[in-house]
ZAPA-78964 format. One record per residue (C-alpha): residue number from 0; x, y, z. Coordinates in nm, 4 decimals, padded with zeros to 6 digits. Example, Ala and Ser with C-alpha at 12.3 -4.5 7.8 and 13.67 -1.06 7.14 Angstrom:
2
0|01.2300|-00.4500|00.7800
1|01.3670|-00.1060|00.7140
END
This chain:
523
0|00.6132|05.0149|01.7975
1|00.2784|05.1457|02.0086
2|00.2022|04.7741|02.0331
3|00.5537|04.7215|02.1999
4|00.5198|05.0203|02.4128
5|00.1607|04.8779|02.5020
6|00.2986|04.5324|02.6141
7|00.5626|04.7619|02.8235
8|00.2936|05.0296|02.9610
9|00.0694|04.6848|03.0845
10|00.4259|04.5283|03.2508
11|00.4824|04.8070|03.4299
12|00.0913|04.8545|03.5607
13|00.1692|04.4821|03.6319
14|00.4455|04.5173|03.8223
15|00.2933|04.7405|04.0269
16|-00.0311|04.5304|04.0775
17|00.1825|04.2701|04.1764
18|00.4131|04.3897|04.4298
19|00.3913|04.1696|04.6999
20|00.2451|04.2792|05.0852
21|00.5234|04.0606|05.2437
22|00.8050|03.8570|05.1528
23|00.5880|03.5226|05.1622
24|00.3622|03.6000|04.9157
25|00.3095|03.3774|04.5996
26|00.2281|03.5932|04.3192
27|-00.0046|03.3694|04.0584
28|-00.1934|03.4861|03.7499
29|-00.4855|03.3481|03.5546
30|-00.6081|03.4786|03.2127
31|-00.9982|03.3985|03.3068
32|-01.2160|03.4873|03.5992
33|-01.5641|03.3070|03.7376
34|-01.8880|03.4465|03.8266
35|-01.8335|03.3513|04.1673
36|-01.6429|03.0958|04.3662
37|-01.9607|02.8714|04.4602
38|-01.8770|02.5437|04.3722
39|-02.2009|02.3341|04.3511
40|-02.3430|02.5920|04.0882
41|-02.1186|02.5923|03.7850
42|-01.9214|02.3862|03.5687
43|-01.6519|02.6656|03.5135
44|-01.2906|02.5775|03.5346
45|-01.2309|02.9522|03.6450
46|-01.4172|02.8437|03.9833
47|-01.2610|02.5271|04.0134
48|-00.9176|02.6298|04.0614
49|-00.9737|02.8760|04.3505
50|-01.2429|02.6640|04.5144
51|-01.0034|02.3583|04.5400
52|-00.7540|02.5843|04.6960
53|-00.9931|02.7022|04.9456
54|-01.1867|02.3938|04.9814
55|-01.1562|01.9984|05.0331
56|-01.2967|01.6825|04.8890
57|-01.3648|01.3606|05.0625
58|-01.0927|01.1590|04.8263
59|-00.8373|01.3430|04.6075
60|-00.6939|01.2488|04.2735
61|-00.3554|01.1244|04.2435
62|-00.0686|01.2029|04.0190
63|-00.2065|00.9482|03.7226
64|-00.5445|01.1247|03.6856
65|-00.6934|00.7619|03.7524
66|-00.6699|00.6883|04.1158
67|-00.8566|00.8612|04.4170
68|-00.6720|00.8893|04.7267
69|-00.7944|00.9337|05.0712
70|-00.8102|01.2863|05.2289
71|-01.0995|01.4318|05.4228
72|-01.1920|01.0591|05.4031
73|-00.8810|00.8147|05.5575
74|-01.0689|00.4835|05.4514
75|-01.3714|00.3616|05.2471
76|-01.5307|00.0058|05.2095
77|-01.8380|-00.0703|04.9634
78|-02.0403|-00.3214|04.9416
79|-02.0799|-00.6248|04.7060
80|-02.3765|-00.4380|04.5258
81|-02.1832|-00.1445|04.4676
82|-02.4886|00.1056|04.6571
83|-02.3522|00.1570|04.9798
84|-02.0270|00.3418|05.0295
85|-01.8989|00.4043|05.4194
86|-01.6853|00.6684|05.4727
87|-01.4288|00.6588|05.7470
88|-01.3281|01.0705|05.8068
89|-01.0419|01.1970|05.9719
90|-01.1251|01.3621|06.3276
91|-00.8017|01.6128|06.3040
92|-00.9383|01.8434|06.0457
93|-01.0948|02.2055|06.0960
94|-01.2671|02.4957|05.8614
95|-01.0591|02.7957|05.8610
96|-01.3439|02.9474|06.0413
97|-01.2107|02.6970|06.3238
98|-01.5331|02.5221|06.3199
99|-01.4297|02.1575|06.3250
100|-01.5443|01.9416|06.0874
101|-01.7471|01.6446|06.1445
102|-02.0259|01.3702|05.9154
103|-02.2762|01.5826|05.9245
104|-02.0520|01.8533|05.7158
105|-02.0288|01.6117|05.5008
106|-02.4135|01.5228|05.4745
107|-02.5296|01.8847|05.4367
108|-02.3094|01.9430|05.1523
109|-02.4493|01.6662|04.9132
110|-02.8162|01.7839|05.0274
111|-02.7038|02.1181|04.9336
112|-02.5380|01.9702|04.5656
113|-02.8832|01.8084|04.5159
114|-03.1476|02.0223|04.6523
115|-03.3190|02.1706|04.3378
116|-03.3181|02.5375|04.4833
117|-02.9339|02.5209|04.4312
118|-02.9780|02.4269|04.1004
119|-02.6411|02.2288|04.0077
120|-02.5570|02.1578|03.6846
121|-02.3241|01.9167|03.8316
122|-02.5124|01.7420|04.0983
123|-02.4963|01.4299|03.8971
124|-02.1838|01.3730|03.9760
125|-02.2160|01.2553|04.3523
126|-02.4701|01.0008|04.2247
127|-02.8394|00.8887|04.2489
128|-02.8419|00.8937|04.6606
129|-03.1082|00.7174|04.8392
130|-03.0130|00.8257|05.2061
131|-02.6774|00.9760|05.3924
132|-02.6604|00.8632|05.7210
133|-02.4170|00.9552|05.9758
134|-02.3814|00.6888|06.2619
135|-02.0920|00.8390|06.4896
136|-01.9211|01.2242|06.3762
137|-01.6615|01.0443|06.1925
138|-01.8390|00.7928|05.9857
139|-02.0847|00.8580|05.6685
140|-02.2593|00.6281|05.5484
141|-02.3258|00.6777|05.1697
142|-02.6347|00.4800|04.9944
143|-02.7160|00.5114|04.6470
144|-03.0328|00.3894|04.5112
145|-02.8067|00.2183|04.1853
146|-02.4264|00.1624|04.1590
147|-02.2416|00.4589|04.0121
148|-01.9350|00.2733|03.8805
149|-01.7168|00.6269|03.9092
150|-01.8550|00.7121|04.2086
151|-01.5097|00.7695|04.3905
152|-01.3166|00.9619|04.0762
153|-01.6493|01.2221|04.0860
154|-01.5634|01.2791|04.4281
155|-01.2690|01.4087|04.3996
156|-01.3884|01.6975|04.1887
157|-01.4359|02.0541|04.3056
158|-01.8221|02.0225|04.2688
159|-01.8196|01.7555|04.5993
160|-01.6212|02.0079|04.7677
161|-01.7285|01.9918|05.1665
162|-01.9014|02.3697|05.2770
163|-01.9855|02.4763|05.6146
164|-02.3122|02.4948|05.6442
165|-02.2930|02.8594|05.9056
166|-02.1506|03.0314|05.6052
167|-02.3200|02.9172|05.3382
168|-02.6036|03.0743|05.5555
169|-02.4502|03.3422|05.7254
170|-02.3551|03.4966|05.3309
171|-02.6703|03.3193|05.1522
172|-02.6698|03.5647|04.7708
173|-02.3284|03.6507|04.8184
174|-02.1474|03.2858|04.9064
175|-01.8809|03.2320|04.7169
176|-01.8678|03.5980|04.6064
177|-01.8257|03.8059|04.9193
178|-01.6250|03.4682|05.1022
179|-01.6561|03.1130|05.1640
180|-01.5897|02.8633|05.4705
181|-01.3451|02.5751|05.3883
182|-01.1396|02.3466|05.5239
183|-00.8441|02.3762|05.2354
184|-00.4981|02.4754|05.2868
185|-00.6121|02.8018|05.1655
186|-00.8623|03.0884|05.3148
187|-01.0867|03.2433|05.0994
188|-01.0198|03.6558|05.1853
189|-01.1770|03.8284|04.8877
190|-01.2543|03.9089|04.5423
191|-01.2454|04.1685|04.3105
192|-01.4481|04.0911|04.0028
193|-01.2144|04.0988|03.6441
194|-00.8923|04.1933|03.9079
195|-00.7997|03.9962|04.1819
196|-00.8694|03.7585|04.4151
197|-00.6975|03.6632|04.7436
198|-00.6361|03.4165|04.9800
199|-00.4353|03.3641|05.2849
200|-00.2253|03.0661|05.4660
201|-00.5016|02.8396|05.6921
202|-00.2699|02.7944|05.9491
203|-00.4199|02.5106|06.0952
204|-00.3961|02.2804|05.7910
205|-00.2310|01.9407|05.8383
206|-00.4331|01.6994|05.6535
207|-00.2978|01.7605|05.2795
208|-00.3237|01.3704|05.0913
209|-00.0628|01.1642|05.0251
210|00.0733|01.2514|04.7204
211|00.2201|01.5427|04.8971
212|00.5347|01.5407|05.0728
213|00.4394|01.8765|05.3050
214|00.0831|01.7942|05.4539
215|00.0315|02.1207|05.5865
216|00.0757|02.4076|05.6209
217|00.1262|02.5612|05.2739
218|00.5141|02.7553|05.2729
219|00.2953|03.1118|05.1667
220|00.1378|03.3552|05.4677
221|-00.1026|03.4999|05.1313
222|-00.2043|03.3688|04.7649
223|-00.2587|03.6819|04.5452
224|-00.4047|03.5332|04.2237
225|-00.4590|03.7812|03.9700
226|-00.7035|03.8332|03.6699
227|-00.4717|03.9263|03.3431
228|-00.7154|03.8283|03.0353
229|-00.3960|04.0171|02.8068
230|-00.2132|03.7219|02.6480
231|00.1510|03.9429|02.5698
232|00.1145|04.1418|02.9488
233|00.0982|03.7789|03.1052
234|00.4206|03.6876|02.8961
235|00.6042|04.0216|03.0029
236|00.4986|03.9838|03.3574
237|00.6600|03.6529|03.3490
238|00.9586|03.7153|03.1902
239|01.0034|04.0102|03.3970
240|00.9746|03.8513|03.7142
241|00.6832|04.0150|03.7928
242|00.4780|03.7029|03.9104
243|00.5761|03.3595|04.0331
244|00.3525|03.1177|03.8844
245|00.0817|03.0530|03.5945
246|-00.1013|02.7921|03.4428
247|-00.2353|03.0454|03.1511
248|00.0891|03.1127|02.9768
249|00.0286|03.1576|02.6193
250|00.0778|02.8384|02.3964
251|00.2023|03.0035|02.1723
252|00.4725|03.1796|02.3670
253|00.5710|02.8277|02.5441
254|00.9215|02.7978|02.3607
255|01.0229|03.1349|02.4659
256|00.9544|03.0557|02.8139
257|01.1518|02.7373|02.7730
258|01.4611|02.9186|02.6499
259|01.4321|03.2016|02.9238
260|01.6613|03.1202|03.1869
261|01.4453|03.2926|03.4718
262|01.1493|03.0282|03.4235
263|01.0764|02.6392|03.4335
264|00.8001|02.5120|03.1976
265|00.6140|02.1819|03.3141
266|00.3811|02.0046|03.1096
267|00.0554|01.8018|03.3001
268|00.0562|01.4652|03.1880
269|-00.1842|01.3265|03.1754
270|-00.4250|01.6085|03.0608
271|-00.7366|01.6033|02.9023
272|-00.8592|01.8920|02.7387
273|-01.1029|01.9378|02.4840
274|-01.1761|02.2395|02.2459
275|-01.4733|02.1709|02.0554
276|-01.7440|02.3580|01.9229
277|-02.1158|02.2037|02.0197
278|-02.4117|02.2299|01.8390
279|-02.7642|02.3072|01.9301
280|-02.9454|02.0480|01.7718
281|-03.2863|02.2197|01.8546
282|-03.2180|02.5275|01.6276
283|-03.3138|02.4751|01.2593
284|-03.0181|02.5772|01.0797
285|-02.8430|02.2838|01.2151
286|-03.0645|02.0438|01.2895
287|-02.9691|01.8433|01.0076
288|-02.6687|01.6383|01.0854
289|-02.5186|01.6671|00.6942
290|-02.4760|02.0198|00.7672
291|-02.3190|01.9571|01.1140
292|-02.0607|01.7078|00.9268
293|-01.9856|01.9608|00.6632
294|-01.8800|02.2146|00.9244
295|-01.6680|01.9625|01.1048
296|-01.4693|01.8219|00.7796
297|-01.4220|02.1531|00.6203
298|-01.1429|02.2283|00.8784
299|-00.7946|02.1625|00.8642
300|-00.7406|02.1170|01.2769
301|-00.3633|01.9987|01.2173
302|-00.3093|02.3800|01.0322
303|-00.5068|02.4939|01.3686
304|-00.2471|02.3421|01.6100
305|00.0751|02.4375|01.4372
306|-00.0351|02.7766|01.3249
307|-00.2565|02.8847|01.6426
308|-00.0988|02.6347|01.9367
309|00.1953|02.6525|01.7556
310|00.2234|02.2771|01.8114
311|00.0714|02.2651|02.1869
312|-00.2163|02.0523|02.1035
313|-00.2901|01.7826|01.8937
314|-00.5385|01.7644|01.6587
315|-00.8798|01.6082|01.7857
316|-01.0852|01.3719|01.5655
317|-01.2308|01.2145|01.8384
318|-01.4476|01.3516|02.1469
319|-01.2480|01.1397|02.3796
320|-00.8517|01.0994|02.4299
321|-00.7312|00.8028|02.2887
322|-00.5405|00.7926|02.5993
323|-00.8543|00.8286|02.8358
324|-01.0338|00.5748|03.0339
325|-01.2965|00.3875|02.8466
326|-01.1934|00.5560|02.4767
327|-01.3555|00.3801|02.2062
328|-01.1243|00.2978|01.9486
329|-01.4112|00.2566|01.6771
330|-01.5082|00.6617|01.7035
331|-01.1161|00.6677|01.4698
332|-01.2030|00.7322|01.1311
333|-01.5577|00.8676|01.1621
334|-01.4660|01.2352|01.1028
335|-01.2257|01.2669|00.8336
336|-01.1780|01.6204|00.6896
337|-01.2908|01.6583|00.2901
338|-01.4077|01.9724|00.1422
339|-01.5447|01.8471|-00.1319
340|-01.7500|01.6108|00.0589
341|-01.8658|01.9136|00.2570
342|-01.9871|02.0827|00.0044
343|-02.1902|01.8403|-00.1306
344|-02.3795|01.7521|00.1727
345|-02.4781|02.1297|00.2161
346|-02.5778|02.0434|-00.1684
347|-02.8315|01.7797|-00.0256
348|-02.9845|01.9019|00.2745
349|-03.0638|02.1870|00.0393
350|-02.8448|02.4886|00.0784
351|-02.7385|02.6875|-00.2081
352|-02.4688|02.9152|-00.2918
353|-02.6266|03.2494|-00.2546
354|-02.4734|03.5479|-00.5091
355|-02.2818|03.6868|-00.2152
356|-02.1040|03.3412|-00.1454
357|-02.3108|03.2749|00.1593
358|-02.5271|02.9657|00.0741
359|-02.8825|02.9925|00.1914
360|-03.2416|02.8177|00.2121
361|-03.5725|02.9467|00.2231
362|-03.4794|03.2626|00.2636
363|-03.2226|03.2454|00.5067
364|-02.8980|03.2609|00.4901
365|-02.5980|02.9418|00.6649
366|-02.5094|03.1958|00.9389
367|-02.4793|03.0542|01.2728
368|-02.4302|03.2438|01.5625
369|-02.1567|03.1106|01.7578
370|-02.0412|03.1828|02.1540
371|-01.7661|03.1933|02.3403
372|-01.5553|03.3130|02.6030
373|-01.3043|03.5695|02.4468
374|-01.0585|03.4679|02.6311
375|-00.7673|03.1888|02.6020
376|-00.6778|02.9984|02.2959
377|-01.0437|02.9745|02.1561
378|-01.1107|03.3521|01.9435
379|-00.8214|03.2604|01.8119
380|-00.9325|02.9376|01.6828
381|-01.3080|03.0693|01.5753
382|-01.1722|03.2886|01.3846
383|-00.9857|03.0561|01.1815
384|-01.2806|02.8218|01.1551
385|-01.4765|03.0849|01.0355
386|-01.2091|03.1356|00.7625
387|-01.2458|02.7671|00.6931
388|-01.6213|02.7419|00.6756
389|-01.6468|03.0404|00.4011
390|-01.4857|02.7957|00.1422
391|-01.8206|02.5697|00.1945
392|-02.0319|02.8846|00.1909
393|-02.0945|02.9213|00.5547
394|-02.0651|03.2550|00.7649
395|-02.0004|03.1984|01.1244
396|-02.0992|03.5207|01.3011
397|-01.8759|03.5258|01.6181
398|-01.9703|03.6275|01.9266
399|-01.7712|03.6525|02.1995
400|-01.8140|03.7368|02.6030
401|-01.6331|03.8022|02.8977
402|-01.5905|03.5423|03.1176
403|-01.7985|03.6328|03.4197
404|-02.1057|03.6361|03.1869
405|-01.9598|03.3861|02.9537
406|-02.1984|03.1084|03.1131
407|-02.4615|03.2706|03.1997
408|-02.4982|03.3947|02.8139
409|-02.4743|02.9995|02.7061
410|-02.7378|02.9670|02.9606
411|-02.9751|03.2204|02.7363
412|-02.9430|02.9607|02.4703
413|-02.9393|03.2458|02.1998
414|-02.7264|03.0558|01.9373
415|-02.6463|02.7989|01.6768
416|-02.3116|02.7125|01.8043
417|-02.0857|02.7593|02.1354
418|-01.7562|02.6329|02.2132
419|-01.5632|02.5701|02.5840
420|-01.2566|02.3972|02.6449
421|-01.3662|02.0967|02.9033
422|-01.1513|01.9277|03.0855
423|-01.2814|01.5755|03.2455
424|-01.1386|01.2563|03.3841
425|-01.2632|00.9571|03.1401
426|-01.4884|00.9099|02.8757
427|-01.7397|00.8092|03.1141
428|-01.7043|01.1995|03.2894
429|-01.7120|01.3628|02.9247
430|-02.0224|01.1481|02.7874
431|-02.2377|01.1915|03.1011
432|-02.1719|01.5655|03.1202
433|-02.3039|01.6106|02.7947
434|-02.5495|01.3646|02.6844
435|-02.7362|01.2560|02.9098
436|-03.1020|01.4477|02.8668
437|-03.1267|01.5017|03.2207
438|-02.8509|01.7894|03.1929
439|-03.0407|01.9647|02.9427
440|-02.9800|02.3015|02.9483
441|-02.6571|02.2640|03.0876
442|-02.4149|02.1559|03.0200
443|-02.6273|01.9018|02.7603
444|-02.6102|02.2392|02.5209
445|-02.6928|02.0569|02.2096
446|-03.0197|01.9995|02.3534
447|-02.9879|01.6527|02.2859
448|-03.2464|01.3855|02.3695
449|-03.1644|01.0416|02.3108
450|-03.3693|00.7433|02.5055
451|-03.0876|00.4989|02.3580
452|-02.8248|00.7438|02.4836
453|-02.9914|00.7625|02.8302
454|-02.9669|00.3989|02.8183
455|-02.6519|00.3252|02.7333
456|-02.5162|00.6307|02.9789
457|-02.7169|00.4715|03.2658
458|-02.5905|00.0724|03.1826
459|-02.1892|00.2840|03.1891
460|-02.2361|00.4720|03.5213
461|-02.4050|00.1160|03.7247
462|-02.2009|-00.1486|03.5528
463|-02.0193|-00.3390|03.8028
464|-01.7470|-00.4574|03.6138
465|-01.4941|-00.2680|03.3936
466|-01.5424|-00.4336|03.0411
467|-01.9181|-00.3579|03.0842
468|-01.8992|00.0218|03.2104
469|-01.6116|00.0972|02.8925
470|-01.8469|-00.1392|02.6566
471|-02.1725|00.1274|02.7055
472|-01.9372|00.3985|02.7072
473|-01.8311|00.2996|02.3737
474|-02.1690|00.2746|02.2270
475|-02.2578|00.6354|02.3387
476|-01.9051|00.7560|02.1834
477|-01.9701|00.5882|01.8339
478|-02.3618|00.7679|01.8240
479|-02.2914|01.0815|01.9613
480|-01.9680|01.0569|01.6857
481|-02.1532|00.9922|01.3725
482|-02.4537|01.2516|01.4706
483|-02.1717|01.5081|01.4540
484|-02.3012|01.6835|01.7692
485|-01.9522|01.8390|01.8192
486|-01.6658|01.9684|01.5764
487|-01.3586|01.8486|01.8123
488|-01.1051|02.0603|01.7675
489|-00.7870|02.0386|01.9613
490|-00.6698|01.8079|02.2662
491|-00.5183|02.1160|02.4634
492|-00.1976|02.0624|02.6152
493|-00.1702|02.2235|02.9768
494|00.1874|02.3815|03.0788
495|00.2788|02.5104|03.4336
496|00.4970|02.8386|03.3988
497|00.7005|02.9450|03.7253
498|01.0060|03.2129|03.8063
499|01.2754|02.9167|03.8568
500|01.3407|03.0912|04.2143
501|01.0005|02.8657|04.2963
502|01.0337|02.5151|04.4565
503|00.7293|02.3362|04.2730
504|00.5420|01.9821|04.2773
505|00.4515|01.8410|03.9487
506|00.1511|02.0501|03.7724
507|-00.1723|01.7988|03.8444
508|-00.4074|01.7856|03.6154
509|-00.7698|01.7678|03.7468
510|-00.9987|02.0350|03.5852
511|-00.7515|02.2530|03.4214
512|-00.5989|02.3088|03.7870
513|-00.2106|02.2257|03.7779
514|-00.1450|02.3830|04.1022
515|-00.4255|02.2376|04.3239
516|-00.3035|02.2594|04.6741
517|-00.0119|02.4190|04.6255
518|00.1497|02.2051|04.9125
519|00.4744|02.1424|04.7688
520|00.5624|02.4785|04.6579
521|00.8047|02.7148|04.8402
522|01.1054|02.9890|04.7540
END
């Protein structure tokens, strides 16, 4: 009963909260916040969202998660060797500053995403550039110093988001936190840490991409998205007509909100979503791979889906999609859960049931410390891992943070284990945001240094053909596989949840983001 009346009491504060400042505003929720809303430095999916509202890339990504589309940029051509790239840009588009946009927009931002001082963990992603040249205001010309065969689906990720170099400036510590220039169909207005944060109509928008019907401008004067970390109060507020639209509905709610007859449940297809757990390789309880495989076999992940997702996620035994680009089908059948086998490798690399259960070696005892985010699906799904593990003898000790210190406490490096959901485009994305040594700290968490890795990572990401970019891909799936550097979890599905009085566009799927643009949507 005074957990019903709690679920009420948060409505109600909810309600409230949410009561709109005019009739045409769109009332959204999310369960997570960011650190800030700079998107060259982070690789959170709680920045990504709001900063592609707010903010435009020089191609989007259409409907099949495949195929960029033209938008800030109406036409590209490349050349035969794959390194040069010219950019054709549209000459109608403005910030919401009014400062009109031009090339050399365009060229400050990728000097800002690879300047060292900015220190993206992404920066990668807009390739190895040699030189950015701009020839006329509407023309960049885009030279890399090797072909980067995914060169055009990176771009359309938040992280090669175009910034205006006066505000990035004007705000210097506080951009992305205190506001933010952008040329989106959105305006940033503010934030309030853990609460809210808001953004308004950019009047001026006309330039949405093609897979829109509306190009501009959005049907909402204001965007109030707010910060609800609560799993039940985000139901209730739902139900009760309290907000219009989320992409953080509880999984495990989903079939209620498909039976209510005040809400419309869409499912992102395609979507891929990863829960895994990483090791760090570099810390000596789990160095050894045999104890790495133990953990990762002593699970039962289809238990996990049903009992946790409640059957809104398949179980992962691969660290790619079998439906994603460049999956290697060869990674099936490397991690195939056994207890008893896990056991007996502890048994080898020489850790022993203690008398307390806990198996331990020279004097220390299996128990990894393991971080989080304590929000969303994953607590959940430690906890019954760590439930799992102490069959084998293994303690996890669980710790989880808030969100908008979640990444900077990975950062500190102060564990064993972490886990993150990631979302990513193709195996190509997921294998060169992790593996490659060069993103060591982050996001290559495990620490992991691999020349033949490197290798194979750099022979995917300048192959000029398709067979030979998904042929190294595979080789870096099958290592990174059998080293057990993850325990993959769950393939997360990813539902859009809106009050059926909303007009919506299909959820998208790029970076956990089903709204996007939020072009199509109107009462």
């Amino acid at each position: 009963m005074r957990a019903f009346l709690g679920t009420v009491f948060a409505a109600t504060a909810l309600a409230a909260l949410a009561a709109p400042s005019g009739a045409q505003t769109l009332r959204m929720m999310k369960s997570i916040d960011a650190p800030h809303y700079d998107s060259q430095r982070t690789t959170w999916g709680p920045t990504s969202d709001i900063v592609n509202m707010f903010q435009d890339t020089l191609v989007a990504l259409d409907w099949d998660g495949k195929t960029p589309i033209p938008y800030l940029a109406k036409s590209w051509t490349v050349s035969p060797d794959g390194k040069l790239y010219t950019f054709k840009l549209r000459d109608d588009v403005s910030f919401c500053s009014g400062k009109k946009f031009t090339a050399e927009d365009v060229i400050y931002s990728f000097k800002r995403l690879k300047d060292p001082e900015t220190r993206a963990p992404y920066h990668w992603r807009a390739g190895n550039i040699k030189e950015l040249r701009a020839p006329d205001p509407y023309t960049v010309e885009y030279e890399l110093n090797e072909p980067y065969s995914e060169l055009l689906l990176q771009l359309t990720m938040y992280t090669a988001s175009i910034h205006n170099k006066e505000s990035v400036e004007a705000l210097g510590k506080d951009y992305g936190i205190k506001g933010a220039d952008g040329t989106g169909p959105w305006c940033f207005v503010s934030w309030q840490p853990r609460t809210e944060v808001v953004l308004k109509r950019h009047d001026a928008y006309r330039w949405g991409p093609s897979m829109y019907k509306n190009k501009g401008p959005v049907k909402f004067e204001r965007l109030s998205v707010r910060i609800v970390p609560e799993d039940s109060a985000r139901v209730a507020a739902m139900m009760g007509g309290q907000f219009d639209i989320t992409h953080q509905f509880p999984a495990q709610f989903i079939a209620q909100a498909k039976a209510a007859p005040t809400l419309q449940v869409q499912d992102a297809v395609p979507n891929f979503q990863l829960l895994y757990f990483g090791f760090k390789t570099t810390r000596p309880m789990v160095a050894d791979k045999r104890v790495r495989e133990a953990m990762s076999i002593a699970i039962n992940r289809a238990e996990i889906a049903k009992g946790i997702l409640l059957g809104n996620a398949d179980p992962a035994f691969t660290n790619v999609d079998p439906q994603a680009l460049d999956f290697a089908a060869e990674t099936k059948g490397i991690v195939k859960e056994d207890l008893d086998r896990a056991r007996k490798l502890l048994d080898e690399a020489g850790w022993k049931v203690g008398a307390d259960g806990i198996r331990e070696k020279d004097g220390v005892k299996l128990q990894p410390k393991v971080y989080f985010t304590q929000a969303g699906n994953t607590p959940r799904v430690a906890e019954a891992i760590q439930g799992y593990l102490r069959r084998i003898g293994v303690q996890w000790q669980l710790q989880p943070w808030d969100s908008t210190i979640a990444a900077a406490k990975m950062a500190e490096q102060d564990y064993e284990i972490w886990s993150v959901t990631v979302p990513y485009l193709s195996a190509g994305d997921l294998m060169n945001i992790y593996f490659d040594s060069r993103n060591i700290p982050t996001p290559n968490r495990m620490n992991w240094k691999n020349e033949q890795t490197d290798q194979w990572l750099k022979e995917g990401r300048t192959a000029l053909t398709e067979k030979d970019r998904a042929a190294a891909y595979a080789k870096v799936q099958k290592q990174i596989t059998e080293e057990h550097l993850w325990i993959p979890v769950l393939n997360i599905n990813m539902h859009m949840v809106s009050n059926r009085k909303l007009k919506v566009s299909k959820p998208h799927m790029i970076y956990q983001n089903t709204f996007y643009k939020g072009l199509d949507f109107s009462l």
